[in-house]
C-alpha positions in Angstrom: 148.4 184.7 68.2 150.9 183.4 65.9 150.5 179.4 67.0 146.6 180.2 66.0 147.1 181.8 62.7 149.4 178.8 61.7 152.7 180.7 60.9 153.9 180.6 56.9 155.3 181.4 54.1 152.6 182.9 53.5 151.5 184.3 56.8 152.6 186.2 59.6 151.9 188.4 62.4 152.9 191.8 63.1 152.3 195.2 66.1 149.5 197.8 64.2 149.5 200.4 66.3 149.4 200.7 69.6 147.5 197.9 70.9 146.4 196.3 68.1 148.1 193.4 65.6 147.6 192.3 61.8 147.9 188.7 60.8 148.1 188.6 57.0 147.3 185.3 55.9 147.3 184.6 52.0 145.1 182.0 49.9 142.2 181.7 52.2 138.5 182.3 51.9 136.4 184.1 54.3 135.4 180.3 56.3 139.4 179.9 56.8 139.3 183.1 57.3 136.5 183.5 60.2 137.8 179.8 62.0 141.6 181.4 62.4 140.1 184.4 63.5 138.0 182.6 66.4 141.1 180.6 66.8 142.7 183.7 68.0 140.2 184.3 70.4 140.0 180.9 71.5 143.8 180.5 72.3 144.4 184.1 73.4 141.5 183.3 76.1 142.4 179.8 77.0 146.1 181.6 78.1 144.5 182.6 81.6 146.1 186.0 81.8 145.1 187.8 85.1 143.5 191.7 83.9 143.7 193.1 87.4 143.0 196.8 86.1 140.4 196.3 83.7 136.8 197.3 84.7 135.8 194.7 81.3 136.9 191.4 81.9 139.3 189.6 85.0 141.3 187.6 82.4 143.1 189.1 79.2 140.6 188.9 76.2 141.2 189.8 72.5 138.4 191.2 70.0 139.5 190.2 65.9 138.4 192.3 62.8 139.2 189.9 59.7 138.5 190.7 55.9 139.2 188.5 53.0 139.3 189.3 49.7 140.3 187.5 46.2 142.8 189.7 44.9 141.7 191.0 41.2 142.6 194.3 39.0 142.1 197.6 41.3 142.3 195.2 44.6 143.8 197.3 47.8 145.7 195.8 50.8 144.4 199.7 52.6 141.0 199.1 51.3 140.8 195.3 53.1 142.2 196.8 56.1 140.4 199.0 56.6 137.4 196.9 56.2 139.2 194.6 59.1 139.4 197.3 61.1 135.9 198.5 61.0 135.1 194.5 61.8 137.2 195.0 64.4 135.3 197.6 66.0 132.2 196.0 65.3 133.7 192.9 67.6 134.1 195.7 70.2 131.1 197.5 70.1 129.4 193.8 70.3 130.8 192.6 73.5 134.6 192.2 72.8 136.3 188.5 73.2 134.9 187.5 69.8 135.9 187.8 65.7 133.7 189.1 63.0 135.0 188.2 59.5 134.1 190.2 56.2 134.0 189.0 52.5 135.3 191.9 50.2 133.3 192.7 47.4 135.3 193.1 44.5 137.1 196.2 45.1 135.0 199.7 43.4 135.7 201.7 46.7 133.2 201.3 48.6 132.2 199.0 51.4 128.6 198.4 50.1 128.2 194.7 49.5 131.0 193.7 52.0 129.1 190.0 53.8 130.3 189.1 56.9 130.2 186.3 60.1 129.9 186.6 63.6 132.3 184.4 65.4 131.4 183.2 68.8 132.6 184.4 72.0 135.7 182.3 73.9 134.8 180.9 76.7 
């Protein structure tokens, strides 16, 4: 995961939770965005790992949630990841082995106007 996002300075890749991991990445816009996200996908698939006990898929797979945002008065880190994460389960709920990227509307606290792509599956 970190060899996709491209690690930084300005980026990096840390454990959120249980199963899940965050991969802040500062200065991109939701297309560099949405391609390291598939990248992700891509290189976690392309890995091969055997999933004997999973009733989804035989080979390790990995779903990504990405938001991006251009930081501005008000802006919140919670606010964007919390967006991710609701990409994230949208990913999921879609199939899983894929990314779905969000643009942040300018931050008023809601999640109306929020744009996002669909990233392909990994094959």
């Amino acid at each position: 995961v970190g060899a996709a996002v491209g690690i930084a300075h300005d980026r990096f890749v840390a454990r959120y939770g249980g199963e899940e991991l965050v991969a802040v990445v500062s200065g991109e816009d939701e297309p560099a965005v949405m391609h390291i996200a598939q990248a992700i996908v891509v290189a976690v698939s392309a890995l091969g790992i055997e999933h004997p006990g999973s009733d989804t898929a035989a080979l390790v797979t990995v779903s990504v949630g990405a938001a991006s945002q251009v930081p501005g008065p008000g802006a919140s880190h919670d606010f964007v990841v919390k967006i991710a994460d609701r990409a994230l389960y949208t990913a999921k709920r879609q199939g899983r082995n894929r990314s779905i990227a969000v643009s942040v509307p300018e931050p008023d606290g809601s999640v109306e106007g929020a744009t996002g792509t669909a990233g392909g599956r990994a094959r």
